[in-house]
MARGUDREN-253633 format. One record per residue: residue in one letter; y, z, x of N, C-alpha, C, CB in turn. Coordinates in pm, whole numbers, padded with zeros to 5 digits. Glycine has a CB too. Example, Ala and Ser with C-alpha at 12.3 -4.5 7.8 and 13.67 -1.06 7.14 Angstrom:
SITE	A	-00569	00780	01319	-00450	00780	01230	-00330	00780	01320	-00447	00905	01131
SITE	S	-00225	00708	01285	-00106	00714	01367	00003	00787	01290	-00060	00572	01408
***
This chain:
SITE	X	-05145	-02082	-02930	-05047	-02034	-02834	-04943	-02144	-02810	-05115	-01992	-02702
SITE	X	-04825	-02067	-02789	-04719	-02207	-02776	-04697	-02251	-02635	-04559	-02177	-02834
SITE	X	-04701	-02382	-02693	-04653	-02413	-02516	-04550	-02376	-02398	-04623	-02524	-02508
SITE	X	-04548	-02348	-02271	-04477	-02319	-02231	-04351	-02424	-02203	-04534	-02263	-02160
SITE	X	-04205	-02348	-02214	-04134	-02445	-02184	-04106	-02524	-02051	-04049	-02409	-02223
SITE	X	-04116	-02642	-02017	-04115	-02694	-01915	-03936	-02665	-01835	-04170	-02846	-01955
SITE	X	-03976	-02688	-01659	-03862	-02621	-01643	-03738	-02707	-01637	-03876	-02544	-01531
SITE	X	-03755	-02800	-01664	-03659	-02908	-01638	-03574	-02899	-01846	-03780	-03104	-01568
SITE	X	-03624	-02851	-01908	-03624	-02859	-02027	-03445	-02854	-02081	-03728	-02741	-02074
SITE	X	-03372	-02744	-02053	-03231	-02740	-02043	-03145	-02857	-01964	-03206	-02614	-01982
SITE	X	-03210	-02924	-01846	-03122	-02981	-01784	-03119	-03152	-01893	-03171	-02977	-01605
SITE	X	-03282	-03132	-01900	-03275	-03284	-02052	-03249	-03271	-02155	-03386	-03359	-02106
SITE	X	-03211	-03169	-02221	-03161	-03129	-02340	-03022	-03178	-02336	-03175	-02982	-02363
SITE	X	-02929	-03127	-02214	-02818	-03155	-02173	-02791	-03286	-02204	-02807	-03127	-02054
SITE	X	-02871	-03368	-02059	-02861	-03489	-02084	-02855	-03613	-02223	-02937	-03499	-02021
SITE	X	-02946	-03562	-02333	-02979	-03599	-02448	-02835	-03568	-02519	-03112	-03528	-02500
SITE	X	-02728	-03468	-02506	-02634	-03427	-02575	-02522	-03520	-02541	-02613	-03291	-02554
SITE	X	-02566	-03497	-02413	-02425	-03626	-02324	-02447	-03823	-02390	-02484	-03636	-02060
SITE	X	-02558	-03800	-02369	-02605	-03931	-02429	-02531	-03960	-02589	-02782	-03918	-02442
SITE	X	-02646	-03893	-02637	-02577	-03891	-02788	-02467	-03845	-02826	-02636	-03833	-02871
SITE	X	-02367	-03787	-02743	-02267	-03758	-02789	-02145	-03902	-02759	-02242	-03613	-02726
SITE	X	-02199	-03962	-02625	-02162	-04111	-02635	-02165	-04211	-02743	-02226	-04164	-02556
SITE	X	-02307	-04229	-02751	-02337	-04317	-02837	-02220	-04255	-03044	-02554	-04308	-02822
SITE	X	-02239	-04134	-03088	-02223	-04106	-03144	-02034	-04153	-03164	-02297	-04006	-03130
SITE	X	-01962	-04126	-03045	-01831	-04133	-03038	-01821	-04322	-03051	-01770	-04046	-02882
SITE	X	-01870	-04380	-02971	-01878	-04509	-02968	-01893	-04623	-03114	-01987	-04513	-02881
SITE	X	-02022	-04523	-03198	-02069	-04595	-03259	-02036	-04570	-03407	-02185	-04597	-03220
SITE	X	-01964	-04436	-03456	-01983	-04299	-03533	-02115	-04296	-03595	-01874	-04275	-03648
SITE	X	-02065	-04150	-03604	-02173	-04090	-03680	-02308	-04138	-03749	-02116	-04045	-03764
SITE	X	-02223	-04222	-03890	-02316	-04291	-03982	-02390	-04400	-03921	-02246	-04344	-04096
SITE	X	-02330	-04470	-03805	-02386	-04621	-03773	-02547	-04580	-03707	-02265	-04720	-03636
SITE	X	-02470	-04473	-03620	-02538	-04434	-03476	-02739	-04419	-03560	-02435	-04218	-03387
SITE	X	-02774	-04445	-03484	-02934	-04395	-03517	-03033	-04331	-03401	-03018	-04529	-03567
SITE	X	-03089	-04267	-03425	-03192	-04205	-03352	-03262	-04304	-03252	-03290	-04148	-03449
SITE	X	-03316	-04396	-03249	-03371	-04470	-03215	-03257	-04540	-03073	-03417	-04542	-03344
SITE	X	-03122	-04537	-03152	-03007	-04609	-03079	-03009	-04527	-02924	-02842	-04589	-03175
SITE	X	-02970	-04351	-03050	-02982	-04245	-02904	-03118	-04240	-02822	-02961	-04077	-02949
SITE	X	-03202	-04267	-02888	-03301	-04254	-02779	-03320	-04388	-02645	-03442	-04239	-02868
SITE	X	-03292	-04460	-02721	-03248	-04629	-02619	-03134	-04546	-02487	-03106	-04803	-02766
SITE	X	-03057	-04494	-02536	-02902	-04486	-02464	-02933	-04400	-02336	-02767	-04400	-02572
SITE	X	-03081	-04283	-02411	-03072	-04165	-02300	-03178	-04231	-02249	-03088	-03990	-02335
SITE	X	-03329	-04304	-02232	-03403	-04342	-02179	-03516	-04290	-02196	-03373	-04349	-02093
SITE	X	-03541	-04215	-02320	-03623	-04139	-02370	-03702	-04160	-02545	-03543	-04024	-02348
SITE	X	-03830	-04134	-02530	-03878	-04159	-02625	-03854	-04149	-02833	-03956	-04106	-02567
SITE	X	-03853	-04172	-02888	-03805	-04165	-02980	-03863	-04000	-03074	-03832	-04308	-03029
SITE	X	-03975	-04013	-02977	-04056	-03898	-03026	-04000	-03799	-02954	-04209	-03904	-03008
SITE	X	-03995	-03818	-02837	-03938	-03700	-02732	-03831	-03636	-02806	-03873	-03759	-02579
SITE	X	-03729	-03743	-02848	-03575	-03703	-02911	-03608	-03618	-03010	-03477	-03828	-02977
SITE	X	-03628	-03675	-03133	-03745	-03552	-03203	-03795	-03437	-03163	-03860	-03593	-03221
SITE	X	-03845	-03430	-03051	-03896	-03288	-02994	-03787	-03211	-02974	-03974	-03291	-02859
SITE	X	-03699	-03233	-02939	-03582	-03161	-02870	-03459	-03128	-03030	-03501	-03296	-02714
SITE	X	-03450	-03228	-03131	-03400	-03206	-03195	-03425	-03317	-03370	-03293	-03194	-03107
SITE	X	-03464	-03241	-03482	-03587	-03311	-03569	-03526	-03346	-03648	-03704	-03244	-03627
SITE	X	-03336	-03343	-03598	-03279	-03465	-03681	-03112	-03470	-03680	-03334	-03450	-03846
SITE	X	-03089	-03569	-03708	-02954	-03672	-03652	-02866	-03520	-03670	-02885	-03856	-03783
SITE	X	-02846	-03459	-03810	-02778	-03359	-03819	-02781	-03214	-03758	-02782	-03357	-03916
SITE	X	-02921	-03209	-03685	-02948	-03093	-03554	-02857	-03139	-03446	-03121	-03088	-03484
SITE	X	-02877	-03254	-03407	-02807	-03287	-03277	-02675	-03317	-03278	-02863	-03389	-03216
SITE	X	-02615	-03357	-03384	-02514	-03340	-03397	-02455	-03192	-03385	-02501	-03398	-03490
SITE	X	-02494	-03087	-03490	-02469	-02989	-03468	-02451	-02865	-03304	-02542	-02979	-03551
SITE	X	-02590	-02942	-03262	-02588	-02897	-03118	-02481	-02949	-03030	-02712	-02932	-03053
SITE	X	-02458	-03078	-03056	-02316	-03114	-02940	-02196	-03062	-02966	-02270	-03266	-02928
SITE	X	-02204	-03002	-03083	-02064	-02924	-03125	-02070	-02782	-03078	-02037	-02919	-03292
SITE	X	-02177	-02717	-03103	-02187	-02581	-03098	-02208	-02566	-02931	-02314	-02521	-03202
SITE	X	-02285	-02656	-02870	-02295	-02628	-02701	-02186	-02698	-02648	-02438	-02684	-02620
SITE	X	-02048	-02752	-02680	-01911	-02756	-02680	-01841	-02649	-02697	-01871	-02830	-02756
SITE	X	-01821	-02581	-02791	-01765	-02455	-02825	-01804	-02362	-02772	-01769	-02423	-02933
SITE	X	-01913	-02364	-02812	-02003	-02210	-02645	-01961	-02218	-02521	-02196	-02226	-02584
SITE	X	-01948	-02358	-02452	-01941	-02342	-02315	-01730	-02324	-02293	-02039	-02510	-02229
SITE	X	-01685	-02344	-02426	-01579	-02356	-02406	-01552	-02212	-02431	-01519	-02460	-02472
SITE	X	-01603	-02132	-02545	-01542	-01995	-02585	-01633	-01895	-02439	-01597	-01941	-02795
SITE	X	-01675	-01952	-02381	-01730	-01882	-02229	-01642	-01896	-02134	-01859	-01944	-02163
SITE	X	-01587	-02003	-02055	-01489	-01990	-02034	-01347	-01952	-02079	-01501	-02047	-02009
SITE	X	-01322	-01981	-02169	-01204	-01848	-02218	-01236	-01712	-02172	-01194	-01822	-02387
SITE	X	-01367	-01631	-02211	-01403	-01503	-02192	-01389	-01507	-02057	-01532	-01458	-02245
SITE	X	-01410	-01598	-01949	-01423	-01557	-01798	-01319	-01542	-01779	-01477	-01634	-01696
SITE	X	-01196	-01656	-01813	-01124	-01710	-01754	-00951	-01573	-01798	-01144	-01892	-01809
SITE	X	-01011	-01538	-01941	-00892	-01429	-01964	-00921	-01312	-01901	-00865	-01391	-02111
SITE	X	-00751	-01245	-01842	-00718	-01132	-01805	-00617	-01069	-01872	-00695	-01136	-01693
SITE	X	-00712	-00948	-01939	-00585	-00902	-02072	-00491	-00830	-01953	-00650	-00754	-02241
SITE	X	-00573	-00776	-01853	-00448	-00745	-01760	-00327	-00770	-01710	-00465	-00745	-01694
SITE	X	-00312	-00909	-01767	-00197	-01002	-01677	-00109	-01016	-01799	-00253	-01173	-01598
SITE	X	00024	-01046	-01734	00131	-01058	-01844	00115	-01211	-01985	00288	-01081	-01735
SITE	X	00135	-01137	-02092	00080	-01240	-02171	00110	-01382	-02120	00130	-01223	-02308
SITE	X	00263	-01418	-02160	00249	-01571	-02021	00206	-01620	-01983	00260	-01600	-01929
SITE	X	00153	-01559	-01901	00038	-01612	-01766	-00089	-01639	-01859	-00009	-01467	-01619
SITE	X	-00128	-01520	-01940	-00264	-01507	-01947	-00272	-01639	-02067	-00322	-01334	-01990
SITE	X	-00106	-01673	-02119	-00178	-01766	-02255	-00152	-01938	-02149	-00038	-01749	-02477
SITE	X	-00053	-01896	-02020	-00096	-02044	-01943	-00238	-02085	-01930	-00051	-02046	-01795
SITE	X	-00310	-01913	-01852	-00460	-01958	-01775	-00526	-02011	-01913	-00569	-01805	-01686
SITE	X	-00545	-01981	-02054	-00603	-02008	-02158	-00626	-02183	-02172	-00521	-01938	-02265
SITE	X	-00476	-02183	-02167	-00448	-02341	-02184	-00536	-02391	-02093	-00297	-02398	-02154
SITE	X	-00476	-02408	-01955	-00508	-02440	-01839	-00706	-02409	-01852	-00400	-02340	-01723
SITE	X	-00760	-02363	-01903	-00919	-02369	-01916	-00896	-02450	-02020	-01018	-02230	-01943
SITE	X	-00913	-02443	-02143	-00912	-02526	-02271	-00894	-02689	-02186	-00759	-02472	-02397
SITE	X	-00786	-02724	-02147	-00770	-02859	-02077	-00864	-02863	-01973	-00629	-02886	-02018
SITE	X	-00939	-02810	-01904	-01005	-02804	-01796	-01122	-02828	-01859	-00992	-02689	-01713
SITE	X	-01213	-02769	-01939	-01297	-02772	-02019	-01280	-02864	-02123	-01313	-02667	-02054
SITE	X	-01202	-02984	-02133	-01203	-03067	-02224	-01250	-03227	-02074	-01020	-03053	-02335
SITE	X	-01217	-03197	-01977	-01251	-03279	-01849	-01397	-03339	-01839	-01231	-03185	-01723
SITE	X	-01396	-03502	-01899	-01526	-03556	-01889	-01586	-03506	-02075	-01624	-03471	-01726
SITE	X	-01550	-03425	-02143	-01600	-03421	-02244	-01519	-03435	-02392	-01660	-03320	-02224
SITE	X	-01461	-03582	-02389	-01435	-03654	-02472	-01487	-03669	-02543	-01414	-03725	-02457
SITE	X	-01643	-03764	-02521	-01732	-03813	-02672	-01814	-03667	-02731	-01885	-03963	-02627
SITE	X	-01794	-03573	-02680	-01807	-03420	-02716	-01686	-03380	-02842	-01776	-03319	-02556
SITE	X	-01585	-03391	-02748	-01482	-03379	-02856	-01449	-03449	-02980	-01389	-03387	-02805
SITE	X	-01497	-03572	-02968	-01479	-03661	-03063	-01532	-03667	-03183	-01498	-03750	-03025
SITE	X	-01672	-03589	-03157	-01789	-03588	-03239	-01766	-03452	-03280	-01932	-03622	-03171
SITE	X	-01706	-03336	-03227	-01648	-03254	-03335	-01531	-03276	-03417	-01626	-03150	-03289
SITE	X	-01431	-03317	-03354	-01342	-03409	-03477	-01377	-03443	-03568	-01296	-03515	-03461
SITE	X	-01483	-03537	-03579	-01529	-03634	-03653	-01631	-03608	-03759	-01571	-03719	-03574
SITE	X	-01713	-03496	-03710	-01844	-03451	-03791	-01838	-03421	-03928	-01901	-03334	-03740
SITE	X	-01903	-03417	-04000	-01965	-03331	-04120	-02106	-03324	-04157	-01911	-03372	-04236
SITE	X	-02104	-03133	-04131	-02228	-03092	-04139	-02261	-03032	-04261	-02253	-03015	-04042
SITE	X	-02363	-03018	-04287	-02395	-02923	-04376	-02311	-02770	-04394	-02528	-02904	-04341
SITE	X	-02306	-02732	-04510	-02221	-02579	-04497	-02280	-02484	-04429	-02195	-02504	-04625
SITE	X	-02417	-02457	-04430	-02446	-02365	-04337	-02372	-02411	-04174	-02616	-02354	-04340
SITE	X	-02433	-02487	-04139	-02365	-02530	-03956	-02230	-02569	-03996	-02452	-02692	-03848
SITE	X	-02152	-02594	-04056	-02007	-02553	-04074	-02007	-02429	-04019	-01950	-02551	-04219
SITE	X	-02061	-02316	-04144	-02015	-02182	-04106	-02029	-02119	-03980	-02065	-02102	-04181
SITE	X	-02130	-02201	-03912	-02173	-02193	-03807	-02029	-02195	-03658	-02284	-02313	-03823
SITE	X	-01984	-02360	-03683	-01907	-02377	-03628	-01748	-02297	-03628	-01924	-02480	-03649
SITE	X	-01720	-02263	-03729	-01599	-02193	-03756	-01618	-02122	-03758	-01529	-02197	-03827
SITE	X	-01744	-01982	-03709	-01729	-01877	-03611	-01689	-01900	-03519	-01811	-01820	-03579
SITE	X	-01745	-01992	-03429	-01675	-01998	-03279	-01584	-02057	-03309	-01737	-02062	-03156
SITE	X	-01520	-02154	-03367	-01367	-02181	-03363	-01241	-02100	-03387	-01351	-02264	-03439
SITE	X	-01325	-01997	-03489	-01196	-01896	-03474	-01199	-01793	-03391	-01160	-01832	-03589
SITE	X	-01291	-01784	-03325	-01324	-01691	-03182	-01225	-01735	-03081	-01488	-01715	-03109
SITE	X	-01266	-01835	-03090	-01123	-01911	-02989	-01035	-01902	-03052	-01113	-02064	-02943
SITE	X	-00966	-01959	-03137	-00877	-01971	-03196	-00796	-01853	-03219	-00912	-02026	-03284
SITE	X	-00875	-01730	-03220	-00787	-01569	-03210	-00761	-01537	-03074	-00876	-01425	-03271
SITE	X	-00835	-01577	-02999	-00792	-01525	-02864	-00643	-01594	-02807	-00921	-01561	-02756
SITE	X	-00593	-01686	-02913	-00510	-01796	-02857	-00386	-01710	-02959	-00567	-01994	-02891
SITE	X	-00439	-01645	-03070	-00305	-01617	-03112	-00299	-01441	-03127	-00273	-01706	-03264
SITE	X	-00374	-01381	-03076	-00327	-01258	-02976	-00287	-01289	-02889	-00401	-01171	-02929
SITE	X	-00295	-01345	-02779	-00138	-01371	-02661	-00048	-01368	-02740	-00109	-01521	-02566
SITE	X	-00055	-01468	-02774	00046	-01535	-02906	00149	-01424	-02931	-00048	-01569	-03073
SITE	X	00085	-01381	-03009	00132	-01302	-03109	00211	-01154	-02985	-00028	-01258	-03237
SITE	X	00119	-01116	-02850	00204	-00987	-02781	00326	-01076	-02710	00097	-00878	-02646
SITE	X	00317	-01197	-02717	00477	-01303	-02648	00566	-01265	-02741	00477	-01506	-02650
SITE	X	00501	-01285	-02853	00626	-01296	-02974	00574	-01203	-03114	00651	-01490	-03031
SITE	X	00571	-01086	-03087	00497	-00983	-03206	00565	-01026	-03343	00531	-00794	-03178
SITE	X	00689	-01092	-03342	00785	-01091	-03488	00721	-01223	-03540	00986	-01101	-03469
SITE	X	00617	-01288	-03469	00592	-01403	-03537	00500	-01379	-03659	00537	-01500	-03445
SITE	X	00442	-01262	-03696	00356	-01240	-03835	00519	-01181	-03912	00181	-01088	-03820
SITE	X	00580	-01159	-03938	00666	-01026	-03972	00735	-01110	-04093	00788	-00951	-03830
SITE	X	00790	-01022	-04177	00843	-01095	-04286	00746	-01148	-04386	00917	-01201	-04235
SITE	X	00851	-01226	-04485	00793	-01315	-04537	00730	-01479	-04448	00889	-01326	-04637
SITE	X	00786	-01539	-04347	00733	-01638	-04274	00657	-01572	-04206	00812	-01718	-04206
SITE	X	00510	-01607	-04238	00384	-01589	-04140	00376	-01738	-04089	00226	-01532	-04221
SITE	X	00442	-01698	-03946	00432	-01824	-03837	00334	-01796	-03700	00596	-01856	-03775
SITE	X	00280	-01705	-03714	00133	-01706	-03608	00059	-01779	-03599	00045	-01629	-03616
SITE	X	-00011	-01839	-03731	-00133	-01922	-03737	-00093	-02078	-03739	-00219	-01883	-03869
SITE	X	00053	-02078	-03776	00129	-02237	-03747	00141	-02265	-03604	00294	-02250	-03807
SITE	X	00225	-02156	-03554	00209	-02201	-03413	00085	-02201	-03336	00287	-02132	-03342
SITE	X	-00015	-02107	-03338	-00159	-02082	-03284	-00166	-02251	-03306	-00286	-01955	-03384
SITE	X	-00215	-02314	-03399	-00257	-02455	-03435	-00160	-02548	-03370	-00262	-02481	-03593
SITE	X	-00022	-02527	-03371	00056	-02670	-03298	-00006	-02616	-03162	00271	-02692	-03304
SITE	X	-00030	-02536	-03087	-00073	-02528	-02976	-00212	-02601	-02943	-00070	-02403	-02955
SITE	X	-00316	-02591	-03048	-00434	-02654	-03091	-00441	-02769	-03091	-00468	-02629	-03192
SITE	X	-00294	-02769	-03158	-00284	-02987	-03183	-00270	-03025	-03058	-00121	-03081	-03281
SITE	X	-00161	-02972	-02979	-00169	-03104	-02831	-00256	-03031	-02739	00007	-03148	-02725
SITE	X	-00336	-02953	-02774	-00458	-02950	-02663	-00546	-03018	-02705	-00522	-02826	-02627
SITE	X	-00580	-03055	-02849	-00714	-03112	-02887	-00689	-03275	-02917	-00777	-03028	-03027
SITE	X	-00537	-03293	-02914	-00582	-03482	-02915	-00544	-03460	-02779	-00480	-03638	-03025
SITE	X	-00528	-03409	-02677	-00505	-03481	-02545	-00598	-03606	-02464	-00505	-03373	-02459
SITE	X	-00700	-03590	-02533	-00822	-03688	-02518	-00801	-03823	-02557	-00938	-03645	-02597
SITE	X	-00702	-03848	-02646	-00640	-03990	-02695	-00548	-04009	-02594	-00566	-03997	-02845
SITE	X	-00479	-03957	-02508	-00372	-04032	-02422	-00383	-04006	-02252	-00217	-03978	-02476
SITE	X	-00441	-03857	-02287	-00435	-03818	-02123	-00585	-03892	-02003	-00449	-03609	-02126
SITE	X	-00524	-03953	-01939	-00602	-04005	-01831	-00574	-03954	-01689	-00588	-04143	-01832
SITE	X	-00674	-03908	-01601	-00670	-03851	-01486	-00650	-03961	-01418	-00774	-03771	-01448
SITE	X	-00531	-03898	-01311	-00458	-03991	-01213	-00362	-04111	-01352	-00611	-04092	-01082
SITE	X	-00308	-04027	-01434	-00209	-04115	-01454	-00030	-04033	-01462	-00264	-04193	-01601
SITE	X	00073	-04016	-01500	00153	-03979	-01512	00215	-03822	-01500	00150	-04031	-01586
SITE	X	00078	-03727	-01513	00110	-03647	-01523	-00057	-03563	-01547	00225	-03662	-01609
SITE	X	-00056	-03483	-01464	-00222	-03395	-01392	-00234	-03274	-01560	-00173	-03244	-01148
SITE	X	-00358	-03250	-01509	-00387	-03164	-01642	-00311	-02992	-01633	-00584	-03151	-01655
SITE	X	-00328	-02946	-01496	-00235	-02847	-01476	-00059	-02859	-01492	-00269	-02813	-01349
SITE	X	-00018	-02990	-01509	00092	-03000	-01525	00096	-03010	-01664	00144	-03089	-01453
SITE	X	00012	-03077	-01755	00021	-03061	-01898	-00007	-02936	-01949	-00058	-03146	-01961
SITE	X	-00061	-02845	-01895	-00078	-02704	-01942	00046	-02631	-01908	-00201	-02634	-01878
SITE	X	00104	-02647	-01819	00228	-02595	-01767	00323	-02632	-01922	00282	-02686	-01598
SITE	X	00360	-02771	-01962	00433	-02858	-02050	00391	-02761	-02186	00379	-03040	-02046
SITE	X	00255	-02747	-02213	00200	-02737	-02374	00254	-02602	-02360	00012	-02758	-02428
SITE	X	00228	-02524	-02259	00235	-02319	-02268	00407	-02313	-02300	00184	-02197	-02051
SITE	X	00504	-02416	-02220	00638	-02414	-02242	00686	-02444	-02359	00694	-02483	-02168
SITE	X	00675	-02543	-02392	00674	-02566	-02547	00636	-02462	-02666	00583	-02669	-02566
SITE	X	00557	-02347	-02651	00508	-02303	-02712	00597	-02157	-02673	00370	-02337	-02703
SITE	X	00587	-02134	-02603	00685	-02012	-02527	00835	-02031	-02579	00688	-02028	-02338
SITE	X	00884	-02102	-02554	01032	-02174	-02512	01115	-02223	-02682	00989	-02354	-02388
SITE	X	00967	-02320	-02719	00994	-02337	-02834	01038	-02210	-02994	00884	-02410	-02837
SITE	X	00906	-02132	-02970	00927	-02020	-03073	01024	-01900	-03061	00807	-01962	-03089
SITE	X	01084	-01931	-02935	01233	-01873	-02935	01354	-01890	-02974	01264	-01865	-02858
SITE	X	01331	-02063	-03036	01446	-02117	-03140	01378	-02123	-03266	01511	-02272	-03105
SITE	X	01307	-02030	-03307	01261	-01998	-03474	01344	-01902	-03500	01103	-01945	-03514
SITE	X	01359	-01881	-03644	01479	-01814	-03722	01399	-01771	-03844	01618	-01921	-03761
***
């Protein structure tokens, strides 16, 4: 019979992700070792093992429980009800919100390479997100597939680009708040693809 799961089990799993997703950003990938992460989180080497039976599981997990909690908030956070605009600001405005405190998360999906299966893995949910970003998209500006220039999936991605390095420059409490950079990225993107030709 299997053991039951203990109830604290999700909240140290967590912890183990946050950990290693430090150490991992800090140290990369290749350097980083099991042993390192298990030093970092305060936990046994065996324990780490229990929870995940190898460098390329846990890696995989800090990516995929990144993207989950991120393509969850999108789902809460969109209202197809609301005028596209708005609804591709609130998008942003979560995406940046949900990038808050999870840097060495982000970094370590940047950075990874997994096996092709957990690839394929990952680029389900990336383009889960990634479509929900260019349907707004696309009801702002329907002529952006049309023609010969298919410019949907260019712009969908420059929108991608300064939400996903914002982690290299943006610091809270410095120059400019994360709702104000979502305000900046949605304008640019709005404002901008109205001087395409």
């Amino acid at each position: 019979m299997a053991r039951p799961r203990a109830r604290d089990f999700d909240a140290k799993r967590h912890g183990l992700l946050v950990e290693a997703a430090r150490v991992f950003a800090a140290m990369g990938m290749e350097r980083a070792s099991m042993a390192q992460i298990a030093s970092a989180a305060g936990v046994s080497k065996s324990l780490l093992y229990h929870y995940y039976p190898s460098k390329d599981a846990l890696i995989f997990a800090i990516i995929s429980t990144h993207l989950e909690a991120l393509d969850t908030a999108l789902e809460t956070a969109d209202d197809p009800a609301a005028p596209p605009e708005e609804r591709l600001r609130g998008l942003v405005g979560t995406v940046l919100e949900a990038y808050r405190g999870a840097d060495d998360f982000h970094n370590v999906q940047l950075n990874a390479q997994l096996p092709a299966v957990e690839q394929a893995e990952i680029r389900a949910i990336e383009r889960r997100i990634v479509r929900r970003f260019s349907e707004v998209i696309a009801e702002v500006h329907p002529g952006l597939d049309e023609g010969e220039k298919k410019r949907l999936m260019p712009v969908t991605m420059s929108l991608f680009g300064m939400m996903n390095w914002v982690y290299m420059w943006f610091h809270d409490g410095g120059p400019i708040t994360r709702d104000s950079y979502a305000d900046l990225a949605t304008a640019l993107i709005l404002d901008g693809v109205r001087g395409l030709r």
